[in-house]
C-alpha positions as CSV (number, residue, x, y, z in Angstrom):
1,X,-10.6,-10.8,-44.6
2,X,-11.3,-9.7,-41.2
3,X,-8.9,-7.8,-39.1
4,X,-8.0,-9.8,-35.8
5,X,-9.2,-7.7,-33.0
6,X,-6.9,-7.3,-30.2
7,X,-6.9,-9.1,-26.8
8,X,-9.7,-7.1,-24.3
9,X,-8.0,-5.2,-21.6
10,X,-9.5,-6.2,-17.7
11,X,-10.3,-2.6,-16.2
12,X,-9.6,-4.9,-13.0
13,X,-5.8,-4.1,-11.0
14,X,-3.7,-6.6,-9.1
15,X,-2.2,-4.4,-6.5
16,X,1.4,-5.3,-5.1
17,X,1.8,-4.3,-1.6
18,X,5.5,-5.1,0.2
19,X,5.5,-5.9,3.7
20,X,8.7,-5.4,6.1
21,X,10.0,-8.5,8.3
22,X,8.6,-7.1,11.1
23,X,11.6,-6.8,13.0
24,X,12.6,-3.9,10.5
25,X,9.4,-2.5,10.2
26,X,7.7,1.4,11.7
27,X,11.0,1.8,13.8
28,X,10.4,5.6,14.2
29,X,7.4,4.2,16.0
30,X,8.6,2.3,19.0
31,X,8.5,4.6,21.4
32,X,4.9,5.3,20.8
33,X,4.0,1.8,20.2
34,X,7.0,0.4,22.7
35,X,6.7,-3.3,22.8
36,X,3.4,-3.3,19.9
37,X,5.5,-1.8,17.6
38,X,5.6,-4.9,15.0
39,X,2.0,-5.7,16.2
40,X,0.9,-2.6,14.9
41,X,2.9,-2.9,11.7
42,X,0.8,-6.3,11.0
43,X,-2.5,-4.0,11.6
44,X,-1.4,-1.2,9.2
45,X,-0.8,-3.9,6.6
46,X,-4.0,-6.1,7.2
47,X,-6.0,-2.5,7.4
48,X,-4.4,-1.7,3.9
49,X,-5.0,-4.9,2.0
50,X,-8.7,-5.8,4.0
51,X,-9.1,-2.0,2.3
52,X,-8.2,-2.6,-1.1
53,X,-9.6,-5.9,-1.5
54,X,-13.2,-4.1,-1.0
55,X,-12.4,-2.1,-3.9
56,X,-14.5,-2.6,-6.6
57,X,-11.7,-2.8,-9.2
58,X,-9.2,-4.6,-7.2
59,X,-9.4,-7.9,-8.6
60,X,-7.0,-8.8,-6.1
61,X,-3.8,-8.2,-4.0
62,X,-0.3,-9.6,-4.2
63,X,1.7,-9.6,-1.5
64,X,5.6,-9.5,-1.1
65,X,6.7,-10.6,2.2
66,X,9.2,-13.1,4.3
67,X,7.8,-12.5,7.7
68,X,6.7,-15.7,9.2
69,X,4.2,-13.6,11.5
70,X,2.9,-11.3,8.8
71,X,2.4,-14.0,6.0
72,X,-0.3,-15.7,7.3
73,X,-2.3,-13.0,9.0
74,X,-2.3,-11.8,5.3
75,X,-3.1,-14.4,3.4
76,X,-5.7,-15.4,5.9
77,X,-7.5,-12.1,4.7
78,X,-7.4,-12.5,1.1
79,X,-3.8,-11.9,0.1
80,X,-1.6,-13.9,-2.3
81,X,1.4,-13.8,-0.9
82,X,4.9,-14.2,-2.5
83,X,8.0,-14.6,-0.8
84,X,10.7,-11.4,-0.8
85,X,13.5,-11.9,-2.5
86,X,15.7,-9.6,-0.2
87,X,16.7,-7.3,-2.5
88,X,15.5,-3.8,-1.5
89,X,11.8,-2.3,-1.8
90,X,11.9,-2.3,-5.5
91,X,13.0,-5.4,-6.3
92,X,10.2,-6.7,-4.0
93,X,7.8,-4.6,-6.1
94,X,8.9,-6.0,-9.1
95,X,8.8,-9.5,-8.4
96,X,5.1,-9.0,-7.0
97,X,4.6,-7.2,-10.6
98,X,5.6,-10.3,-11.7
99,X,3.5,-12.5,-10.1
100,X,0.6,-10.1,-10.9
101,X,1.0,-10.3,-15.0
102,X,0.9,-14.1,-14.8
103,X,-2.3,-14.1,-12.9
104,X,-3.7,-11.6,-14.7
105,X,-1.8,-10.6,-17.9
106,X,-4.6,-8.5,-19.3
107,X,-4.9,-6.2,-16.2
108,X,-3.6,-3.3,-14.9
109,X,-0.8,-3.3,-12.1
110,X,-0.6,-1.1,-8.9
111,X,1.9,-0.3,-5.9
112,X,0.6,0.2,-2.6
113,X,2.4,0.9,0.1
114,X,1.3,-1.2,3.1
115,X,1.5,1.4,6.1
116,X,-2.1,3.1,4.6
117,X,-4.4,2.2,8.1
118,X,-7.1,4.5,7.4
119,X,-7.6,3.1,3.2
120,X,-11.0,3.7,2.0
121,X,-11.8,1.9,-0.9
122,X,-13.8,4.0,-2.7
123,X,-10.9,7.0,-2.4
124,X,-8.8,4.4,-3.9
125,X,-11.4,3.5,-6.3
126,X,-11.0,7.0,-7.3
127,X,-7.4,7.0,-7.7
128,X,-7.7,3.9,-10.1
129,X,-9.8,5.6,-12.1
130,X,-7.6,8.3,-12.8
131,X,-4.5,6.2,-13.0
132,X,-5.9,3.7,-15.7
133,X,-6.5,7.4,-17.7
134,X,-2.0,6.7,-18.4
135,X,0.3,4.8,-19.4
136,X,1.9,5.3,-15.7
137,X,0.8,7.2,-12.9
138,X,1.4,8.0,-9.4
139,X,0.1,9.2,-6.5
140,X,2.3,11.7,-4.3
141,X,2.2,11.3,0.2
142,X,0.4,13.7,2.3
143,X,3.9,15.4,2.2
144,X,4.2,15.2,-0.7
145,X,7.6,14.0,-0.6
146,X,6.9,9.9,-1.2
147,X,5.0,7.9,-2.7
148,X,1.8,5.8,-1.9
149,X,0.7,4.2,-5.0
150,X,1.9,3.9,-8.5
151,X,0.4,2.0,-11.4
152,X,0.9,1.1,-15.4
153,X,-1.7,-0.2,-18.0
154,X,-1.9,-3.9,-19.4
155,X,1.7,-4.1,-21.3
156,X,3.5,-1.2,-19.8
157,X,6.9,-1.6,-18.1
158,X,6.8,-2.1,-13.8
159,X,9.5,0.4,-13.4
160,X,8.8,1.8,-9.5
161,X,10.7,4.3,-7.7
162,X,10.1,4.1,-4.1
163,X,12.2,5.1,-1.1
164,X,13.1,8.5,-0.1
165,X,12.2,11.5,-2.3
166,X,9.9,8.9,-4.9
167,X,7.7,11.8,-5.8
168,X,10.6,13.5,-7.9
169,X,11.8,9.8,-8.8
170,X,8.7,9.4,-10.3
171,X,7.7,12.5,-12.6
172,X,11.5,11.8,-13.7
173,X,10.7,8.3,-14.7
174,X,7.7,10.6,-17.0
175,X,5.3,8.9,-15.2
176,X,1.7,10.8,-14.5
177,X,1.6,12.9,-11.0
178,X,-2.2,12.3,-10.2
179,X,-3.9,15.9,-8.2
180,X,-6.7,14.6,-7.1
181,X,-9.5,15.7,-4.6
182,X,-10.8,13.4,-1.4
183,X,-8.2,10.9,-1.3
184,X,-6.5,11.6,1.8
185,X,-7.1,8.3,3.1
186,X,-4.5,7.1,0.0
187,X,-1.9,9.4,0.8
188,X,-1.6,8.9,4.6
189,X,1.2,6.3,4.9
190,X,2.6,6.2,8.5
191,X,6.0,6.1,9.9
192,X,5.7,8.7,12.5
193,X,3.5,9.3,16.0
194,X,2.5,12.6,13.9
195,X,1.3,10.3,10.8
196,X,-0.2,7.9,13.4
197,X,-2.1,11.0,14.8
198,X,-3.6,11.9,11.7
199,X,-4.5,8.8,10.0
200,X,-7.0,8.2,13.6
201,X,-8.3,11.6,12.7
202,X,-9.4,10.0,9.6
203,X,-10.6,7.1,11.2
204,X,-8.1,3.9,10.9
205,X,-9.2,0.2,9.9
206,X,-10.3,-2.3,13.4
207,X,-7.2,-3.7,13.8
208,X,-5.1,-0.8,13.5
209,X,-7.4,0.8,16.1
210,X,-7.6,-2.2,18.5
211,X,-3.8,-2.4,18.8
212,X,-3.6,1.2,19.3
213,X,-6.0,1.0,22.2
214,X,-4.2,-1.6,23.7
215,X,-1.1,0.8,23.6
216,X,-3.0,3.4,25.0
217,X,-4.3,1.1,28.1
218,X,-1.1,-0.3,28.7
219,X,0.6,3.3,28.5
220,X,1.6,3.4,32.7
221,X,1.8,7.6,31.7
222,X,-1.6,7.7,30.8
223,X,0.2,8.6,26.8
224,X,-1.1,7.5,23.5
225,X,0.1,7.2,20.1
226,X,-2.5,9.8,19.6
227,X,-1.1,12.1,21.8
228,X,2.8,11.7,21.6
């Protein structure tokens, strides 16, 4: 009698990405970004996901948001988006997650946090790679200290740790640290003028950059978010 093989695993991720109501969102920002503030949070986001939807393996990207402003600016760019059920970053994640198995239940699933402006997708391509090697991985902040993506195989618990000191959170839930080379653009969330700074030095997505340069021409000190 022959052995029934088991169901093929997609090497493609759905990536959950959690977006802020904007009137909460990048508040160590606003007085860099003054009255753009929540107009730059909408660019970070559509940078990110316009990013990782070019990804080769990203088959696609789920969304987890309430904000009547940043909804449809994502979904007009590819997202699927899923109303937050206003419970805390996690929660979010793991209702995305949830949404992600039942349109893919064969596929991998990823976090990514939204504030990534400068994404390249083939540094996240990379990161992919690596992370489909476990069970559950993660990949630490340019800090070190957070988190920017974190991702299980087909059939593996969604158990996320985000917020504060998630890097420590997450080797503690045994998931996989990833160390890898070229994939600053992954780690650079922002929440600061500092992060701002150096995710332009790595070059940030159009919209990111076109809000920023608005800032900087309506700046009546001549200031930028580059230069705060």
């Amino acid at each position: 009698m022959l052995k029934a093989m088991p169901a093929p695993q997609s090497s493609a991720w759905t990536l959950v990405v959690p977006v802020k109501t904007l009137v909460a969102a990048k508040t160590r920002l606003s007085r860099a970004a003054g009255p753009h503030r929540a107009a730059l949070a909408v660019a970070f986001a559509c940078d990110t996901v316009e990013a990782a939807l070019a990804c080769a393996t990203v088959a696609r990207v789920v969304v987890v948001t309430s904000d009547p402003v940043a909804a449809p600016a994502l979904a007009g760019i590819g997202a699927h988006v899923v109303g937050d059920p206003e419970a805390g970053l996690n929660a979010a994640l793991r209702h995305g997650a949830t949404e992600a198995v039942r349109l893919a239940p064969a596929g991998s699933v990823g976090a990514l946090q939204a504030d990534l402006p400068a994404l390249r997708p083939a540094e996240l391509a990379l990161v992919l790679a690596a992370a489909g090697e476990f069970d559950q991985a993660f990949l630490p902040d340019a800090a070190e200290i957070g988190t920017t993506f974190y991702g299980v195989r087909p059939g593996v618990p969604f158990t996320p740790g985000f917020g504060g000191e998630s890097r420590e959170r997450h080797l503690r839930y045994g998931a996989k640290e990833l160390c890898l080379e070229g994939v600053a653009s992954v780690r650079r969330d922002v929440d600061t003028p500092d992060d701002l700074r150096s995710a332009l030095s790595l070059g940030v997505g159009p919209r990111t950059l076109a809000v920023v340069e608005k800032i900087e021409r309506e700046s009546p000190a001549g200031g930028t978010p580059s230069s705060s």
